[in-house]
C-alpha positions in Angstrom: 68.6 83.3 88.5 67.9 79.8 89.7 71.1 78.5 88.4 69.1 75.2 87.5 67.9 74.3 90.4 64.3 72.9 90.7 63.0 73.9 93.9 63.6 77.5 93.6 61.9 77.9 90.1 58.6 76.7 92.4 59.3 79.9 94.3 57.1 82.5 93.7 59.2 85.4 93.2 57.5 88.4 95.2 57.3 90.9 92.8 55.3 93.5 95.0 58.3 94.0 97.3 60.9 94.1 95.2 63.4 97.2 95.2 65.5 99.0 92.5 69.5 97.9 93.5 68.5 94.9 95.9 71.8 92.8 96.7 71.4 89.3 96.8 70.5 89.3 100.5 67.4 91.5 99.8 66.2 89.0 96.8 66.8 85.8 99.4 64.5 87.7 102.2 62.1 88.9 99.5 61.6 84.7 98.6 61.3 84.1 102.3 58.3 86.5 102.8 56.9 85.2 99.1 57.0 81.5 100.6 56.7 81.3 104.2 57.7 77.5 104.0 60.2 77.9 102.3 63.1 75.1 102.8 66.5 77.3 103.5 68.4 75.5 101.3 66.6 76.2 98.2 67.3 80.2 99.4 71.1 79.6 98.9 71.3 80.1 94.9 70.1 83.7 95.7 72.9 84.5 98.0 75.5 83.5 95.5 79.3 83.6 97.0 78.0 85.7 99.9 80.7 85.1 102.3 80.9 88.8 104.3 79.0 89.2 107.5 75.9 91.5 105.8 76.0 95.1 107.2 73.0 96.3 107.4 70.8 99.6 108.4 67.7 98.7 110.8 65.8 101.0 109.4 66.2 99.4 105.9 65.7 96.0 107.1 62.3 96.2 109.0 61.3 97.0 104.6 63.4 93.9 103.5 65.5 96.8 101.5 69.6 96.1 101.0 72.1 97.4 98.3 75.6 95.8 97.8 77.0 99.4 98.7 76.0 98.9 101.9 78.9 96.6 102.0 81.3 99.3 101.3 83.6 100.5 104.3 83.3 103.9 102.6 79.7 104.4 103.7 79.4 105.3 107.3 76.1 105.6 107.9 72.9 104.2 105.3 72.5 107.6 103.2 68.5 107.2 103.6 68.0 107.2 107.4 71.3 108.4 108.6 72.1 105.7 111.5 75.2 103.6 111.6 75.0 99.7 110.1 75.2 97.1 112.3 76.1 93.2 111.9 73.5 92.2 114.2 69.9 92.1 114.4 68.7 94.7 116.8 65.8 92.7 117.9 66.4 88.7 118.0 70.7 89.8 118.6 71.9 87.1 115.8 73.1 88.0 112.4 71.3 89.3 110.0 71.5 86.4 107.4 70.6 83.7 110.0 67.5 83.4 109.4 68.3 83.1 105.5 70.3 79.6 106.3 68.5 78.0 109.7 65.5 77.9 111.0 64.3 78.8 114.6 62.4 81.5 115.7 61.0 84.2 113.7 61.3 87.7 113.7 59.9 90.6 112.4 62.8 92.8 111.5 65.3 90.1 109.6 63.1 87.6 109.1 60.0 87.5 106.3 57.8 90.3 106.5 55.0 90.5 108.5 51.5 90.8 107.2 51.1 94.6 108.5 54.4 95.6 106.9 54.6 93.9 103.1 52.2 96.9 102.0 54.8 99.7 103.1 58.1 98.0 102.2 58.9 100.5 99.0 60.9 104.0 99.7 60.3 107.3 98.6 61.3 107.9 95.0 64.5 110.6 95.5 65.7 107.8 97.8 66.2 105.5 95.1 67.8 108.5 92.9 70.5 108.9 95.6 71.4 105.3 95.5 71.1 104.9 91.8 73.6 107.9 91.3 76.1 106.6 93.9 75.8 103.0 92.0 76.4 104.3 88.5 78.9 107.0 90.1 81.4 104.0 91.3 80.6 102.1 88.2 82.3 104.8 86.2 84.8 105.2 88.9 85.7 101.1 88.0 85.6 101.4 84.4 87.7 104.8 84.4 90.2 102.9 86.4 90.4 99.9 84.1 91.8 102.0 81.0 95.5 101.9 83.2 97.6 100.0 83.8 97.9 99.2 87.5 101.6 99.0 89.0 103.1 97.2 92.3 106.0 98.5 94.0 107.8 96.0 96.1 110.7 95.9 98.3 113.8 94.7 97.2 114.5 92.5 100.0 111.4 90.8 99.2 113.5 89.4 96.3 116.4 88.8 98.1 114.8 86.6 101.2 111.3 85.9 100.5 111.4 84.3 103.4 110.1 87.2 105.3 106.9 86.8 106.9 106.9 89.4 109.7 106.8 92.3 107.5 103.6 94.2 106.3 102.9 96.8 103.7 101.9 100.0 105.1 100.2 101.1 101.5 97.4 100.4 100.3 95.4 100.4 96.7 92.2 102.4 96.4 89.8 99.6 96.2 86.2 98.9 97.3 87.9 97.6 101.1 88.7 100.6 101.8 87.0 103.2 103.8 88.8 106.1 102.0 87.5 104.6 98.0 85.1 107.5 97.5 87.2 109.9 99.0 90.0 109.0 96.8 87.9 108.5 94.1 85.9 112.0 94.6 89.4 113.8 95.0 90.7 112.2 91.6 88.4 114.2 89.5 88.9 117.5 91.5 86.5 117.0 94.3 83.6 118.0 92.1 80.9 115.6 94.2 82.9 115.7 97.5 80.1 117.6 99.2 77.3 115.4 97.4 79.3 112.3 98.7 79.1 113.7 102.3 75.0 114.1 101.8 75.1 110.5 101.1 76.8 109.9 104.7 80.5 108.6 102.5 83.4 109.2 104.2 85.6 112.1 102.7 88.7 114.5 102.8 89.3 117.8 102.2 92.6 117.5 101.1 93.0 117.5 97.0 95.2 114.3 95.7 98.9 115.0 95.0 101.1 113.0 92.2 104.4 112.0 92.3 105.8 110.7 89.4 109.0 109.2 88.2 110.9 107.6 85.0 111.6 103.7 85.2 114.9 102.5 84.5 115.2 98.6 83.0 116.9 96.5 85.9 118.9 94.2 84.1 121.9 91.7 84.3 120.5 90.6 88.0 121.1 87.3 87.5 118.5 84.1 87.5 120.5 81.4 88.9 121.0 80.7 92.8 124.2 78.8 91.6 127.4 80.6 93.4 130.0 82.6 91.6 133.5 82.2 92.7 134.1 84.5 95.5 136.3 87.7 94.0 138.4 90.0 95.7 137.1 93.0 97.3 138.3 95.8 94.7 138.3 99.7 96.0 135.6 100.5 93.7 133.1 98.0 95.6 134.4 99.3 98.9 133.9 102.7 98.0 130.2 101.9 96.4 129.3 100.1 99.8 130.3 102.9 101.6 128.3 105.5 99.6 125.0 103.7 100.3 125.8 103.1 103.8 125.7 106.4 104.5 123.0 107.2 102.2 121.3 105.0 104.3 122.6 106.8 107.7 121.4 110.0 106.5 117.8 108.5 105.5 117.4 107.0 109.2 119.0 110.8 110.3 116.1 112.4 108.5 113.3 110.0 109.8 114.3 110.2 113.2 114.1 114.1 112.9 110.8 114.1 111.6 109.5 111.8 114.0 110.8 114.1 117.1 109.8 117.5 115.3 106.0 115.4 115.5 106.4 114.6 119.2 107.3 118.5 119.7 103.9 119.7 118.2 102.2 117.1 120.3 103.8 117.5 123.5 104.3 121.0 122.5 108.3 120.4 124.3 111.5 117.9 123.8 111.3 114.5 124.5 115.0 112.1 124.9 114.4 108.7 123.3 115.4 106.1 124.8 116.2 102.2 123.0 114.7 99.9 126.3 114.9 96.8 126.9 111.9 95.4 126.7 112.4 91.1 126.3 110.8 90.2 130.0 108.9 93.1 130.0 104.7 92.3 131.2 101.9 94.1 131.6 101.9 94.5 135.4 104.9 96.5 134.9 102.8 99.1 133.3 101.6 99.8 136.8 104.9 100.5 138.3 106.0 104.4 139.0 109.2 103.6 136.9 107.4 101.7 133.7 108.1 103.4 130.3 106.0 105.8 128.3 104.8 105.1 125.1 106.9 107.5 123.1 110.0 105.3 124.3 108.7 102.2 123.7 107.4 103.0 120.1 111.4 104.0 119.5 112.2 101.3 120.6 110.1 99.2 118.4 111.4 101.2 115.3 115.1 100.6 116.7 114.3 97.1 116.6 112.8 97.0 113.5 115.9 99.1 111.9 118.2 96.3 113.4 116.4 93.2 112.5 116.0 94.5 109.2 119.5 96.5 107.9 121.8 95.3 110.1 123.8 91.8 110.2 122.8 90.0 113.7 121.6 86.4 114.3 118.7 85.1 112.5 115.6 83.6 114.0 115.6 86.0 117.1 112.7 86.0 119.3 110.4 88.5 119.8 110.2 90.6 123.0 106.9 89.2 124.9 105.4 92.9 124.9 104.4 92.4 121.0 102.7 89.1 121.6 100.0 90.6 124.3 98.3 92.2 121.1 98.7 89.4 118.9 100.8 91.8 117.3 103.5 89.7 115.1 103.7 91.6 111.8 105.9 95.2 112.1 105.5 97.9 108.9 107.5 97.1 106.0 110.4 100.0 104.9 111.8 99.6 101.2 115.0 101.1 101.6 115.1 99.9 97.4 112.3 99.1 95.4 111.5 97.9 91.9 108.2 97.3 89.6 107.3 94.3 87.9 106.4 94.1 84.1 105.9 91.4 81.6 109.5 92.9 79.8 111.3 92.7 82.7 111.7 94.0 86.6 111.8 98.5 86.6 113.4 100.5 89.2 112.0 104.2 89.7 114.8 106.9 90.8 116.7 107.1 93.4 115.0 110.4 95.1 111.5 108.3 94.6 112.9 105.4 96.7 114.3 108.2 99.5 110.9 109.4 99.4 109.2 105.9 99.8 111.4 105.1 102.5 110.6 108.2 104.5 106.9 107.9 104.3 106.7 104.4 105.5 109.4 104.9 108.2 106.7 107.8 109.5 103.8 105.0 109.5 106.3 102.3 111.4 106.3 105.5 113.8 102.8 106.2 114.1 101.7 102.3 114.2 104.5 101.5 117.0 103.2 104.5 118.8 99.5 103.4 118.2 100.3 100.1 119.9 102.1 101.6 122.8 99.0 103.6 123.5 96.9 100.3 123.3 98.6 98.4 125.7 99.1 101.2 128.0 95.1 101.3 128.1 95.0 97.6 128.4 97.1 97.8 131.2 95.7 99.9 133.0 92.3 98.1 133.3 92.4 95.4 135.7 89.4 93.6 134.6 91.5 93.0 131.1 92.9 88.7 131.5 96.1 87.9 130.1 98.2 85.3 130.0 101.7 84.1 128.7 100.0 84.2 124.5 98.7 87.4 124.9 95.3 89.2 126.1 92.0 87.0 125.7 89.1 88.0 123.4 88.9 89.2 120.0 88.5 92.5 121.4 92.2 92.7 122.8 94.0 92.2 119.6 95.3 95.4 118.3 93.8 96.6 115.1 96.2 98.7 112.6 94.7 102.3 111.9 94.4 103.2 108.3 95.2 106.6 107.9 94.5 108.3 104.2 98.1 108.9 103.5 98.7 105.8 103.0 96.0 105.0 100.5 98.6 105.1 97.1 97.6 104.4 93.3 100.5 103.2 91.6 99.5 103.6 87.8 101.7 103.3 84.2 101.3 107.0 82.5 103.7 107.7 79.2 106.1 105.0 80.5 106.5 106.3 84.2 105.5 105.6 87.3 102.6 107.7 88.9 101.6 107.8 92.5 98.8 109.7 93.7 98.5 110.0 97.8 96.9 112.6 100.0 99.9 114.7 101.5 100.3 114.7 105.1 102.0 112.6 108.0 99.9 110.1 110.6 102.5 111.3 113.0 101.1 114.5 113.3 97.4 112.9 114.0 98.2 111.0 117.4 96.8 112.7 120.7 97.8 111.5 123.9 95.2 110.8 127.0 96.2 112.4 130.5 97.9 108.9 131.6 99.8 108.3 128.4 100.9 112.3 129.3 101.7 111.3 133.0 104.1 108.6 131.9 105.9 110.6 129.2 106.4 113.4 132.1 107.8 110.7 134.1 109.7 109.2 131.7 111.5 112.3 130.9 112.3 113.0 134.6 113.8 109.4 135.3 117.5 108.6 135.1 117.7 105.4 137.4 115.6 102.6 136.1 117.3 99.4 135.0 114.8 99.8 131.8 116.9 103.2 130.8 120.1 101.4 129.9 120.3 101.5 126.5 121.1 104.3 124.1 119.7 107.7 124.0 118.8 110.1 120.8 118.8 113.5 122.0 115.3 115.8 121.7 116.2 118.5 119.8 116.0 117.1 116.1 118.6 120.3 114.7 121.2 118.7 116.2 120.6 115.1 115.5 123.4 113.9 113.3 124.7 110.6 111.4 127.0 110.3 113.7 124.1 109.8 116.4 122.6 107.5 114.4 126.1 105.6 114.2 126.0 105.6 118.1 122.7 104.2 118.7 122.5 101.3 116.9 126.4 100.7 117.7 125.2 99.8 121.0 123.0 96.6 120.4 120.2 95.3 122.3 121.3 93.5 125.0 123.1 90.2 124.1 123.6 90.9 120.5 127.1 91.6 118.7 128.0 94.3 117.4 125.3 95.0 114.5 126.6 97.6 111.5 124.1 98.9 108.2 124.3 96.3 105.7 121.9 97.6 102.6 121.1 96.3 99.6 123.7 97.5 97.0 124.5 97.2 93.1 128.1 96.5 92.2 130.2 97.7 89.6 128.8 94.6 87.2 125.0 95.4 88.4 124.9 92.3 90.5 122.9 91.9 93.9 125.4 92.1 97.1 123.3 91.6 100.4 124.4 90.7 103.6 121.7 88.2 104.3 122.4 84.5 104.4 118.9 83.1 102.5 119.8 84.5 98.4 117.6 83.6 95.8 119.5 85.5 93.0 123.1 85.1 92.4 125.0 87.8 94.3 128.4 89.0 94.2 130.0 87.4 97.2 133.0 89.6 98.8 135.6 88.4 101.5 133.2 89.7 104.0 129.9 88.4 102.6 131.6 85.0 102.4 132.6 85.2 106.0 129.1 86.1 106.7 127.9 82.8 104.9 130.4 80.9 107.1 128.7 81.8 110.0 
């Protein structure tokens, strides 16, 4: 325990206050109140490679009493008193492990006990059951999640250009950082101690786990040298195979547009036109002004954007509009239009209805995030007392936080040589309310025809009669000052070579007149 060194084996332990479960933050405070002069640093072995701010429940720490679940995102209030943890001291305001590593002034409630409380520092016997079933509970959890094989699924173009540093994955494992873990975890064995969680104060859902699962194909012949190939001619069967996932691809971006305005109709409970703004000089004072955008727009817009940067062919190293940079807010959602799994015998592909359904669901969280951060800054906004400047807002508090919602908690696992993903069913599009403002400006917005903002393309409300050919229109008319931009996917040739119409390769492709051309540019 000591880890060798001298001055803490001259500690007297404190045996009288020690609880059942304590974390390594309990066992430094229980040394403080053994040895009131304790020097600090001779407390640090007991902490160990505690890094984290400690969360902790003020009830608990007035009897020196801390578990490492209480670390867990999961629990949202302590499951003994029922209040919410907090990083600071309620009393002296600092952290709680500061009086663990300086001195200064001592206090009573995260400091070493006081001589009237170190006789009534232990808890009630059931309240150590509780916590001794939850802790061997996620223990099993662990070790039943050890006996498979975990799996990654990544995005083609990661392989292609992994150069890409303004993307983000909008999936997430099951793991102990996330708030959803017991949930997830609860849900995986039928929801037997969903309710028995919820005593505990865990976070849960009511919705059972679904799994999707899929056959993995080996993805050979792609080729390990970046040395060029001579450039062949373009044949009528690589025409014809570019074409067919060109408009694969149209119809995907057809079905995630429908989706996300058959959302905006159960939340606005009417039709909303879409609008692709621009938005490069846009500031926050023009939040203020009758004719400034409403959110639903400007999350489009963001999407469109995204779409463009990402599929099409357009200039590289384009700047982005000022509006993302007032929320710090530099790294968009990651869609996989293609997608492959690693493994020690060689790179996997899934099928091609699992990578439609990928693509879908992540396209529906680029939605709901965009919209999320249109919301934000409309708020932001529309608080004067909020400072900004040309970097963004100022404060810690005015950088915009990414919502987890549970559908996006996925665990990719290795069953009988497929791939199987299980995911809580459901849309975050469906789960985002608008306050009376945001409502205001998207009543406004949809009776507007003269601002200079609404001068880009248009997607029409009703989703029935949203076509490819729509889609085809929008994005042929590019944001202002761009060239003509046109889909450019990922495909497989004929030979099952990479052809891309990115400039930065890292495989060897199969270069056609107009990839060349591309590459002289």
């Amino acid at each position: 325990m000591t880890d060798g060194n001298e001055g803490a084996r001259k500690l007297n332990d404190g045996l009288l206050w020690k609880h059942p479960l304590e974390s390594g933050y309990a066992h430094a405070r229980r040394l403080l109140s053994a040895n009131p002069g304790v020097v600090r640093v001779n407390l640090r072995p007991f902490l160990g490679r505690w890094t984290e701010p400690v969360r902790q429940c003020p009830k608990c720490a007035i009897r020196a009493f801390h578990i490492e679940l209480y670390q867990a995102p999961a629990l949202a209030r302590c499951p003994i008193h029922h209040c919410p943890f907090a990083l600071d001291c309620p009393e002296c305001r600092l952290a709680w492990d500061r009086s663990l590593k300086s001195g200064g002034a001592k206090c009573s409630t995260c400091g070493a006990l006081s001589k009237e409380r170190r006789g009534k520092t232990q808890l009630k016997s059931r309240d150590y059951r509780k916590l001794s079933w939850l802790a061997r509970w996620v223990e099993r959890c662990e070790k039943e999640k050890r006996r498979y094989r975990q799996l990654t699924v990544r995005d083609i173009h990661d392989k292609l250009n992994p150069g890409r540093a303004f993307e983000h994955s909008v999936f997430s494992p099951p793991d102990a950082y996330s708030p959803f873990y017991l949930a997830f975890e609860a849900e995986r064995v039928g929801g037997k101690e969903r309710k028995r969680l919820k005593d505990l104060e865990a976070i849960t859902h009511p919705h059972a786990l679904k799994c999707r699962t899929s056959k993995l194909y080996r993805w050979s012949d792609q080729g390990n040298s970046s040395r060029p190939r001579p450039v062949p001619l373009e044949s009528h069967t690589h025409l014809a195979k570019r074409e067919k996932t060109k408009n694969e691809f149209t119809s995907l971006l057809t079905i995630s547009l429908r989706r996300f305005l058959k959302s905006q109709q159960t939340v606005l409970l009417q039709g909303h036109q879409l609008r692709w703004l621009d938005l490069e000089c846009f500031r926050p004072e023009d939040f203020r002004k009758p004719d400034a955008p409403c959110p639903i727009c400007i999350a489009f817009t963001l999407w469109c954007r995204l779409i463009n940067r990402k599929f099409t062919r357009q200039k590289p190293n384009q700047q982005l509009p000022a509006l993302l940079g007032l929320g710090h807010y530099f790294s968009h959602p990651k869609i996989p239009f293609g997608v492959y799994v690693q493994s020690p015998a060689g790179d996997l592909r899934p099928s091609p209805s699992f990578e439609r359904w990928m693509f879908i669901r992540a396209s529906d969280y680029a939605f709901s995030e965009f919209l999320n951060y249109a919301l934000w800054l409309c708020k932001r906004a529309a608080d004067p007392s909020v400072c900004y400047s040309m970097t963004g807002y100022h404060g810690s508090q005015n950088r915009f936080q990414r919502r987890l919602h549970p559908s996006q908690i996925m665990e990719v696992r290795e069953e009988n040589g497929q791939i199987a993903i299980r995911y809580w069913p459901g849309s975050p599009l469906h789960d985002v309310r608008l306050n009376l403002d945001s409502w205001e400006r998207v009543q406004h917005c949809a009776n507007s025809r003269s601002s200079t903002m609404f001068d880009g393309p248009t997607c029409s409300a009703d989703p029935e009669a949203l076509t490819n050919r729509d889609i085809y229109r929008i994005f042929k008319n590019n944001e202002p000052g761009e060239r003509h931009s046109d889909f450019f996917p990922w495909w497989e040739s004929e030979p099952r070579k990479l052809d891309h119409h990115e400039i930065w390769v890292t495989v060897e492709v199969l270069k056609t007149r107009d990839a060349a051309n591309v590459l002289a540019c």
